[in-house]
N, C-alpha and C positions, 0 to 999 in steps of 0.2 A: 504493500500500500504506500503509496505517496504522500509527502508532505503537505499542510492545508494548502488550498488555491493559494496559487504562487503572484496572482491579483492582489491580496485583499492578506497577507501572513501577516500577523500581527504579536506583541509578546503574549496575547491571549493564548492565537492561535498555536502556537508554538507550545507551550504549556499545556495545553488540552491534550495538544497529539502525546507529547510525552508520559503522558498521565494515561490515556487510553490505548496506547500502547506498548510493546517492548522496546526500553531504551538501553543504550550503552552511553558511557560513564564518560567525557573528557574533560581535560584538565589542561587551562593555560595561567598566565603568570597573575590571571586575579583571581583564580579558582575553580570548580569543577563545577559544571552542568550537564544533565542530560538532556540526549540526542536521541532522536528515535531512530531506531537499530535498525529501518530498512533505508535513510537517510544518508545519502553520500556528501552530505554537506556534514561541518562541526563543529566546534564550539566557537569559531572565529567569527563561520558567516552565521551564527544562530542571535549572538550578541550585535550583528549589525542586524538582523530584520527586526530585533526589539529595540535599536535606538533610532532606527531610522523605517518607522512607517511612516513615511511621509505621502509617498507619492501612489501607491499603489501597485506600482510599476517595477516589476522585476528588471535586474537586465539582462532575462532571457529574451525580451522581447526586441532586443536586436540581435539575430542569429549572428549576423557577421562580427560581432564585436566576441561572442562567445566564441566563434571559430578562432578569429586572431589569438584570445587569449591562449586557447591551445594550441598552437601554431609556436610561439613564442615559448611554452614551456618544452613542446617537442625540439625546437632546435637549442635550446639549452642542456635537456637531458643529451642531446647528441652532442654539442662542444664538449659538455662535463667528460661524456664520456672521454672523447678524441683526444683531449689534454690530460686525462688520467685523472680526474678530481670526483668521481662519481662509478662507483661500483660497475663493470657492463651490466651485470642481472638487473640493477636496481635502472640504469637507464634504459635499459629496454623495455621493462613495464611502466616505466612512465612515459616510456616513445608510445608505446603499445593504448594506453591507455588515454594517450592524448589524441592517438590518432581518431578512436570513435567519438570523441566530443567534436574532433573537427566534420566527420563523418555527418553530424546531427543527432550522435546519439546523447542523453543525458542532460539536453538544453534546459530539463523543468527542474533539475537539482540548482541550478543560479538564480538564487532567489532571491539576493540584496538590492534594496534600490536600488534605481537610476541615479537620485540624486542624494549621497550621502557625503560624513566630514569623511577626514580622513587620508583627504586626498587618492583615494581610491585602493587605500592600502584592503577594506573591504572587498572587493572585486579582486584582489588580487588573490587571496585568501581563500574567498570564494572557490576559483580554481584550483587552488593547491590541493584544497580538501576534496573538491569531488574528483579531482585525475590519481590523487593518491589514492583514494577508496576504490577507482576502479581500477586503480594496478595491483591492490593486496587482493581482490577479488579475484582479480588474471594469476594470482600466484598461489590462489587458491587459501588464503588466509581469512579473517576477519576486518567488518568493518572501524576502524579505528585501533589497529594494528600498529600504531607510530613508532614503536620500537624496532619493528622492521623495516617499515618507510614511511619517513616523515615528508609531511607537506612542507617544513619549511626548510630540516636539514639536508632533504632530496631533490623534492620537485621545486622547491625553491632556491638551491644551490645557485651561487655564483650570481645571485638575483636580489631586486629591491622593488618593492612595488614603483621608486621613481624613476624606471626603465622600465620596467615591464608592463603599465599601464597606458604612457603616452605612447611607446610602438604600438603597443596593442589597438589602441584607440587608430593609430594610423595607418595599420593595414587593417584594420575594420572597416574603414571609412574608406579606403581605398576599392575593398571589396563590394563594397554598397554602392560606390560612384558606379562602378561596370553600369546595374541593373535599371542605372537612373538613365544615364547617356543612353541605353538599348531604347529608353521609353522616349527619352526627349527625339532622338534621332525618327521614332513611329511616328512620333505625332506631328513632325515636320512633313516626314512624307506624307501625312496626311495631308495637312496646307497644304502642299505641293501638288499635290492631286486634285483637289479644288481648284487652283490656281489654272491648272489646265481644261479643268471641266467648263469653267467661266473666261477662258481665254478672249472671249468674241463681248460678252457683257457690257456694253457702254453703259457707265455712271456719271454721278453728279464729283466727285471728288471735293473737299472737304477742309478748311483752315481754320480754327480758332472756332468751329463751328458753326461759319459760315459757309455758302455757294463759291467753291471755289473753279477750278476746271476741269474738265471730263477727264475721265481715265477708265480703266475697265477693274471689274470685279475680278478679273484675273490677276489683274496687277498687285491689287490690294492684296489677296489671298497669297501670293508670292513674297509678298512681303514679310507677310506673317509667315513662311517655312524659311525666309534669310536669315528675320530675325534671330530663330531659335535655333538655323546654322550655327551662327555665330556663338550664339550661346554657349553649343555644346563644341565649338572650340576651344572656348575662354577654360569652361570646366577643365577639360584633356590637358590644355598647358596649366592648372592648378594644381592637377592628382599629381603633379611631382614634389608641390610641397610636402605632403604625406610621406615621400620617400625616405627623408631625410631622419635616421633613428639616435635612440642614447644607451641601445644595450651595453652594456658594461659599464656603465656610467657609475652602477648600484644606487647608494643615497644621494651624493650629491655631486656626481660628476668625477670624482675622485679616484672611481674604481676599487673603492676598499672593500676586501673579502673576494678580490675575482684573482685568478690565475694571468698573468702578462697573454697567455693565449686564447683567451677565451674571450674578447670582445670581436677579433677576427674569427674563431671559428662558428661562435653564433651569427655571428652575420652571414656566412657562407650557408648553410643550413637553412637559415631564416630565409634567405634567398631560392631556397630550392624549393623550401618547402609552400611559400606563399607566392610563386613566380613572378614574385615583384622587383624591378631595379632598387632594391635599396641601397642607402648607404650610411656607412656610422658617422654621426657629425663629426669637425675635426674640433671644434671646442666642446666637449661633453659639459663641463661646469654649464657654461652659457646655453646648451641643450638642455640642461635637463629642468632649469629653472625659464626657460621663455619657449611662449604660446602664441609667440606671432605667426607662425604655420596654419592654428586653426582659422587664427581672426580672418586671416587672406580667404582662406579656404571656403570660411564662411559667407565672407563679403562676395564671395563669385557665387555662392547661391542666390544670394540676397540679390545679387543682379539680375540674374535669371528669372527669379521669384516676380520681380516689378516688372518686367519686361512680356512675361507670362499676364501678368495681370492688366496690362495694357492690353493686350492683347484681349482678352476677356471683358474691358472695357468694349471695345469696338465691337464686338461680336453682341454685345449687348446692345446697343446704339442702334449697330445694322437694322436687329433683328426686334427694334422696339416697336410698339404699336398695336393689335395689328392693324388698326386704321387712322387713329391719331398722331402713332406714329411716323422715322424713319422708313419702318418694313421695307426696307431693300435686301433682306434675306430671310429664310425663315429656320429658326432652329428645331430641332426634333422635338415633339412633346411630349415631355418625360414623365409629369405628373399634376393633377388638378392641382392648378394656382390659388383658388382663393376658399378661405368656409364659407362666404357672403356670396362673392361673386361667380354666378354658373359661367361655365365654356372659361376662365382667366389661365392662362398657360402661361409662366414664369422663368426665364431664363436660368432655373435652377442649378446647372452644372456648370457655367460661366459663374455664378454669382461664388458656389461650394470653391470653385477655384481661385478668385479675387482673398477669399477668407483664408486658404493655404497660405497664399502669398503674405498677408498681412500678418499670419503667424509665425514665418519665416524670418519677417523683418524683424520681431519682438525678439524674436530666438537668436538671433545678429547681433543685436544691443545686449543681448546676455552675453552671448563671446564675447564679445569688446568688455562691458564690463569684468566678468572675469579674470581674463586674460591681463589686463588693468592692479588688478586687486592683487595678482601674487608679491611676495614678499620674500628677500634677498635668494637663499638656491633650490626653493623650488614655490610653484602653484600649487594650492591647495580646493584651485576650485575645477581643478578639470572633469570632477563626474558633471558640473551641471555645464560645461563647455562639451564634453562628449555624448550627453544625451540632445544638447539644444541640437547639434549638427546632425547625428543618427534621426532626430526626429524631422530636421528639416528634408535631407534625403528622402525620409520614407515618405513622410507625407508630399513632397511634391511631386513624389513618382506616381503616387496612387492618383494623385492628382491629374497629372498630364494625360496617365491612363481612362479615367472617365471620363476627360475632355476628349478625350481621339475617338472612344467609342462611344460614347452616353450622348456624344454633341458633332462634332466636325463632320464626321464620317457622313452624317444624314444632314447636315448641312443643304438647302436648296436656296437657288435664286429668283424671287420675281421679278422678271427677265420683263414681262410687258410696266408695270408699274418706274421699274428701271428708266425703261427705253422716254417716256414718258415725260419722267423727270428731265432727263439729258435734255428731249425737243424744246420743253418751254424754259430751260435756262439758260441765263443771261453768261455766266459764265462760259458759255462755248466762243462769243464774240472775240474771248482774248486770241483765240484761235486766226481770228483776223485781222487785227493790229496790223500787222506786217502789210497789210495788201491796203487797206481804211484809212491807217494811224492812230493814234491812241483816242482825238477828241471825237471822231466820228465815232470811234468805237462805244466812249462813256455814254454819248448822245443817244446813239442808240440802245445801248441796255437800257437806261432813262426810261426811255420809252417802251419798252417791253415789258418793264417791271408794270408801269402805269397801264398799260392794255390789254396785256398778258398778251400779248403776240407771240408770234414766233420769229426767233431773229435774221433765219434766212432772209423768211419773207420779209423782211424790214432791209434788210440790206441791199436786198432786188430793185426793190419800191426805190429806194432812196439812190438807184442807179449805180453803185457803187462796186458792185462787182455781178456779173450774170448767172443766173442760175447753176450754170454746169460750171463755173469757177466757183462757188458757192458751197455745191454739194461736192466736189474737189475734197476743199480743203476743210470740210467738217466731216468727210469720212470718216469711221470710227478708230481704223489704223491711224490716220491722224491727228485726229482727236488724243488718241490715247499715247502716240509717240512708238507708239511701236513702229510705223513707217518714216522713213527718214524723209524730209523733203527735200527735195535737188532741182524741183523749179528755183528760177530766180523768182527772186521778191521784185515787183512792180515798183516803180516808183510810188510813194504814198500819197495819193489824191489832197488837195487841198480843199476840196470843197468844201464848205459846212455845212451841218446837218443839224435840222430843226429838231429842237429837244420834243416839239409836240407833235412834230410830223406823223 
């Protein structure tokens, strides 16, 4: 039987289980507690889930920060071994044992907050005890057997939680960028897809919120898959700050307690085992105490995050209405808009995504602050700098994710209401400046706006260019720039034109 919901474990809850089941006995340097016997956690992480129910939140709930963690202990059980500092049997069952937590097995034994003191000496601990419990298991021993393998004199060897948590933290977050970049990269193609579907689309285009000049709904939709090109470049040249690690570093950069060969051979390891370019800073002191790697890291989400959310603006704008409104697009309808109002259909998956966004940037201002706040050789606040980041990852993946399918995919255009708008605006006139000049040009929007005409036919009227040089140059290739023009430009009439004509 398992430990209570790994949700909601509390020192209640902890006690009840102990009480109502079979416990074994440990013992650290403030005294002994029991642990329930089928429990591969111990008395390190039982005392952080009683002083830190805070959040609710395990940190199993980011797989990839639990994988790093074993990643990190597997390549240290393998330097220990390689430089002689660690028993082969005793490193092998903690290779052994580390490899099924990277596997996914054992995720619901990391039961300590997300956000705890400590500086995350808790999560480090965490580990130690459930890869040791399942290495004395693998050796066919007892759980909490630490006389044959200790979590801290084994699987912790040559280690300090302030090395082993910020790598950790950064090929976790390295690991989780992959899954984000696969989604931003869909959801571009999806713009990009629209973008061709609406190639031909003549629109009003748009400034400050005003009528500005035509372009196509292709264009527009193109814009939105450059954007979050770019975006998911800015990311890919960020995931190298993550690279940059302080194993060996131990407490505070210093390397006390490690062997001269063991900061090289875990990296070599660490390398194989996470197929990541990493590399060990060359100032460890100044690594191990600064968290400018995440602030960056952060801030390139935070950019994506607003840029995402702009984006989500317009698509709401588009698709407002449906008759009072914009309605130059329509979004899929997801679910009944209002309890009052019948038929109201609500930009709900554009809106759920604007709100990612703004919790992303809250979660920004906590890295900064953070990151801010540590004090002389090391940060004390990087569980809540490592959950703000995992949680911005997750949540804008799932994000982008119900944007591409919940919303873009079904995306349609009203193509006659479009067409529509383009005829009776004034904005197309800029279009012929070049051939008019500018004061015929105002003249006549003047008068269009006041008649509601249409501006060909005002330009005809007003003699100023003919018909078929008319419809020429407000074609919709030209109109929208996608046809280049290589007529010469006429001389500019001087005529003037009666603002009430």
């Amino acid at each position: 039987m398992h430990p209570p919901s790994l949700f909601a474990i509390t020192h209640e809850d902890v006690s009840m289980a102990a009480v109502a089941h079979a416990t074994r006995t440990e013992t650290d340097s403030l005294g002994s507690k029991e642990i329930p016997a089928d429990a591969y956690w111990g008395i390190h992480t039982l005392r952080a889930a009683e002083n830190f129910p805070i959040t609710k939140r395990p940190i199993s709930v980011y797989p990839e920060l639990i994988e790093a963690l074993a990643m990190v202990k597997q390549a240290s059980a393998r330097a220990n071994k390689e430089i002689g500092v660690l028993d082969p049997e005793k490193a092998d069952l903690i290779d052994a044992a580390a490899q099924k937590v990277i596997n996914g097995e054992f995720h619901d034994q990391f039961i300590v907050g997300v956000i705890q003191g400590g500086a995350g000496t808790s999560t480090n601990m965490n580990a130690n005890e459930v890869i040791t419990n399942i290495a004395l298991e693998l050796a066919g021993r007892e759980k909490g057997d630490y006389a044959f393998l200790s979590p801290i004199d084994h699987t912790n060897r040559s280690q300090s939680t302030n090395d082993v948590y910020p790598t950790a933290i950064k090929i976790g977050l390295s690991l989780n960028l992959r899954s984000l970049l696969d989604e931003l990269d869909l959801l571009r193609v999806s713009f990009l897809n629209k973008a061709r579907e609406f190639h031909d689309v003549l629109k009003v285009g748009r400034t400050q919120l005003q009528d500005a000049v035509p372009m196509t709904l292709g264009q527009e939709f193109h814009g939105f898959a450059s954007t979050l090109g770019y975006d998911h470049t800015r990311l890919t040249e960020n995931a190298w700050l993550m690279y940059e690690i302080n194993m060996g570093a131990t407490a505070i950069g210093t390397g006390i307690t490690t062997h001269p060969g063991y900061a090289p051979a875990v990296l070599k390891h660490l390398r194989e085992i996470s197929g990541l370019d990493l590399a060990t800073a060359t100032d460890l002191v100044e690594a191990t105490s600064d968290t400018g790697s995440f602030m960056s890291f952060s801030s390139s989400l935070k950019r994506n995050a607003m840029k995402l959310s702009k984006i989500c603006n317009d698509l709401r704008l588009l698709s407002s209405g449906p008759q009072a409104g914009l309605g130059e697009i329509n979004l899929p309808a997801m679910q009944a808009g209002s309890s009052i109002m019948p038929g109201k259909v609500n930009p709900v998956i554009p809106e759920v995504v604007n709100q990612v966004a703004f919790a992303v940037a809250g979660a920004d201002m906590t890295v900064t602050m953070a990151a801010e706040a540590g004090q002389l050789q090391l940060n004390a606040f990087e569980p809540v700098i490592a959950h703000s980041i995992f949680q911005s990852i997750t949540w804008m993946r799932q994000a982008m994710w119900t944007l591409r399918v919940n919303c873009v995919d079904g995306i349609t255009a009203n193509r006659d209401r479009l067409g529509a708008m383009v005829g009776s605006s004034v904005g197309v006139i800029t279009a012929l400046t070049p051939f008019i000049g500018y004061a015929a040009s105002a003249a006549l929007a003047k008068t269009a706006l006041l008649t509601n005409r249409n501006v060909a036919d005002l330009v005809v009227e007003a003699g100023l260019m003919s018909r078929e040089e008319v419809t020429k140059q407000l074609s919709p290739a030209r109109l929208s720039g996608l046809e280049t023009i290589t007529a010469a430009i006429p001389v500019i009439p001087t005529k003037d034109v009666d603002a009430g004509a």
